[in-house]
C-alpha positions in Angstrom: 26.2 -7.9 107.9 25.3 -10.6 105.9 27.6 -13.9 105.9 30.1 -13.8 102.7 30.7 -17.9 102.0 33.7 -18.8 99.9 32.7 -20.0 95.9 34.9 -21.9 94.7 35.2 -21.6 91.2 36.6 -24.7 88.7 37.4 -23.9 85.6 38.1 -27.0 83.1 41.3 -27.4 81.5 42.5 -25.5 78.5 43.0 -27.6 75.1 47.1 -28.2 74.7 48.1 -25.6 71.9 49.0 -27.4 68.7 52.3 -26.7 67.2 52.2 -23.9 64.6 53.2 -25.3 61.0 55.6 -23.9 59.5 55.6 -22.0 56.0 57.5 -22.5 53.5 58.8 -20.0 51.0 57.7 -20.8 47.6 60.5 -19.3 45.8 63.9 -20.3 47.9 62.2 -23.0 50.3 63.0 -21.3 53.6 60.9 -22.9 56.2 59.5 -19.5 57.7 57.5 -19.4 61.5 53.7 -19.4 60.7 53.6 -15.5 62.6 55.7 -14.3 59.5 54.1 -12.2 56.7 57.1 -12.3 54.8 60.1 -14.8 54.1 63.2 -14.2 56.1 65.7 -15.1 53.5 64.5 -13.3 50.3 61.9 -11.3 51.8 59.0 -12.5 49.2 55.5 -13.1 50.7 54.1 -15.9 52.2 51.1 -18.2 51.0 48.8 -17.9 53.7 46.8 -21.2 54.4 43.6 -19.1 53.6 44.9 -17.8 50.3 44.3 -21.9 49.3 42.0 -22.1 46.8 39.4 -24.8 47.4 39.4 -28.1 46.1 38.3 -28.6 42.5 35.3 -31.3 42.4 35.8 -34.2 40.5 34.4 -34.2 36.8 31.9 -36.6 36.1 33.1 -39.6 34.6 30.1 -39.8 31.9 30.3 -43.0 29.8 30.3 -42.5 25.7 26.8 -44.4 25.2 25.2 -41.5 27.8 26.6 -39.0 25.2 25.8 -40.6 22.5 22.2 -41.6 24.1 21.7 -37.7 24.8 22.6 -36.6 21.5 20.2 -38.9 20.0 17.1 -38.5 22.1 17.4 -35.0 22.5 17.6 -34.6 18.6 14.7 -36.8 18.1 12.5 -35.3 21.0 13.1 -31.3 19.2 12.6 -32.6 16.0 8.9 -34.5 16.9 7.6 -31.2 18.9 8.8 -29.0 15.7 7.4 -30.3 13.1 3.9 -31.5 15.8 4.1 -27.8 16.5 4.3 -26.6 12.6 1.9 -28.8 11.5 -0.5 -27.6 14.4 0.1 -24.1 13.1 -0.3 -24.6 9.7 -3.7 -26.4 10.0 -6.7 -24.2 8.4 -9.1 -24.9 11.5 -7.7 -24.9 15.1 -10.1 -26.9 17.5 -9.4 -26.5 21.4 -8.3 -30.2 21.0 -5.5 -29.4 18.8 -4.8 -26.5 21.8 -4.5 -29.1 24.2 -2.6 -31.3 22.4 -0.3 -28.7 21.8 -0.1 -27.5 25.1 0.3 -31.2 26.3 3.2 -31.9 23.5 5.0 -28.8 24.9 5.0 -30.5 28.8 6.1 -33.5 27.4 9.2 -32.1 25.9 10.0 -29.7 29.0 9.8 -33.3 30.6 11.9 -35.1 28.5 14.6 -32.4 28.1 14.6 -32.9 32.6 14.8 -35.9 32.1 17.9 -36.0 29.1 19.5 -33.3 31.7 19.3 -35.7 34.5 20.9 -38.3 32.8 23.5 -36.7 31.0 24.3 -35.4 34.8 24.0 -39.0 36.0 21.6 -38.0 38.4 20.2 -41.6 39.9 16.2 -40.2 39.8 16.3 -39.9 36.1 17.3 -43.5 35.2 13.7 -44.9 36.0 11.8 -41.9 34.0 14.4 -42.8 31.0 13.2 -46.1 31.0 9.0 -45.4 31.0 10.0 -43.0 28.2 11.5 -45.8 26.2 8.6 -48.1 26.9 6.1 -45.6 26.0 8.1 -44.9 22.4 8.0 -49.3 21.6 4.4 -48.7 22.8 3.2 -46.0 20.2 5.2 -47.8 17.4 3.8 -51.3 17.9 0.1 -49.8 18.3 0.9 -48.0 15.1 2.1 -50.8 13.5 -1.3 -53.1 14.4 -3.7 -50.0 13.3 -1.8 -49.6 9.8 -1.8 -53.0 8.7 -0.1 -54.1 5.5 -2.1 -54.1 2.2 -2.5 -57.8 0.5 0.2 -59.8 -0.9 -0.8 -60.5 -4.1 -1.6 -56.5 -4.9 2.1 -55.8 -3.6 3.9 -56.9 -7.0 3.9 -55.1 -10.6 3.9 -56.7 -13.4 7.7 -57.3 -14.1 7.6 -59.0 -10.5 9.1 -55.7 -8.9 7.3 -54.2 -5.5 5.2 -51.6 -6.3 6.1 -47.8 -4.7 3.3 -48.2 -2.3 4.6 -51.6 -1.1 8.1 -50.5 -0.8 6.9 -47.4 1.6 4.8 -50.0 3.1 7.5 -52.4 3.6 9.9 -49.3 4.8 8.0 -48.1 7.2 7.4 -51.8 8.8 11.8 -52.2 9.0 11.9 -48.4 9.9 9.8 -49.5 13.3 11.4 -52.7 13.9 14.3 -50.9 14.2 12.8 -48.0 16.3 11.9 -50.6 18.9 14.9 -52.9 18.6 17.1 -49.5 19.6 14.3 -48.4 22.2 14.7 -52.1 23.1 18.5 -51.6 23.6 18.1 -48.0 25.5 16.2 -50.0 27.8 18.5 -52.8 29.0 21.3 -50.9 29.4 19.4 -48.4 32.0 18.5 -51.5 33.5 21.5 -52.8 34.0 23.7 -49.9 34.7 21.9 -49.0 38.1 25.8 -48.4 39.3 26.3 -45.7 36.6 23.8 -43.4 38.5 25.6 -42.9 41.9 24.8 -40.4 44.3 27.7 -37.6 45.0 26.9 -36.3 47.8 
């Protein structure tokens, strides 16, 4: 026969058991043992802590210049890829350039509307893309502005001393892009400095 040896087994120590909470009755307040399906004093049933609905996330505290910032852009950035888009359609000859610039003015605005999504979400990657879109915008304006130069002064004025139509359009369109870069100009210092704004929630 074969020598049996004595194991001795350990086994670690059980966890205390935690007090059971209590449960109290939401209609007369009786404080009810946690094994109970029903309250003991008016017999109505008990919240159980897995009928808890989860905890509601906190809404994004979105400042009014990001709405009124997406509002804006997002108008602007439909309105240019319409009326490219029309204009593209309406033309009597269509060149594969004027297919690729289509196609290319239809990835632009998919990227821009990401881009006015992740900002109106506050995301922090879409603060930086915000800002090269802004610079791009003062870019195209100012090289428009230096490729369309003003005609003379002295041709400017009729004779009653009044700008002529072509010098007010002229003179228009040179305000209208001041402007357009002043509020690009604007866009762009406030991503800048608002780094904060775009936190992480996770």
């Amino acid at each position: 026969m074969s020598d049996r040896r004595d194991k001795t087994v350990t086994h670690s120590p059980l966890p205390p058991l935690q007090p059971l909470t209590p449960i109290e009755c939401p209609r007369c307040g009786e404080s009810n043992p946690s094994w109970r399906a029903k309250c003991q004093r008016c017999d109505l049933w008990l919240p159980r802590p897995d009928d808890s609905p989860p905890p509601i996330p906190d809404r994004i505290k979105r400042p009014g210049y990001i709405t009124g910032w997406a509002l804006f852009f997002g108008f602007y950035i439909l309105l240019s890829a319409s009326l490219f888009a029309s204009d593209s359609a309406a033309a009597a000859t269509f060149s594969p350039v004027d297919l690729l610039l289509l196609i290319g003015t239809g990835v632009l605005t998919l990227a821009a509307v990401l881009v006015i999504a992740g900002v109106w979400r506050l995301e922090p990657w879409a603060r930086v893309p915000a800002i090269v879109i802004h610079v791009v915008l003062i870019a195209l304006v100012v090289a428009n502005m230096v490729t369309s130069p003003l005609p003379d002064t002295p041709g400017t004025a009729s004779g009653d001393g009044t700008l002529s139509s072509d010098a007010f359009a002229q003179q228009a369109d040179v305000c209208g892009n001041v402007f357009w870069i002043l509020l690009n100009g604007a866009f762009i210092a406030w991503f800048a400095t608002h780094k904060d704004t775009f936190r992480s929630r996770r």
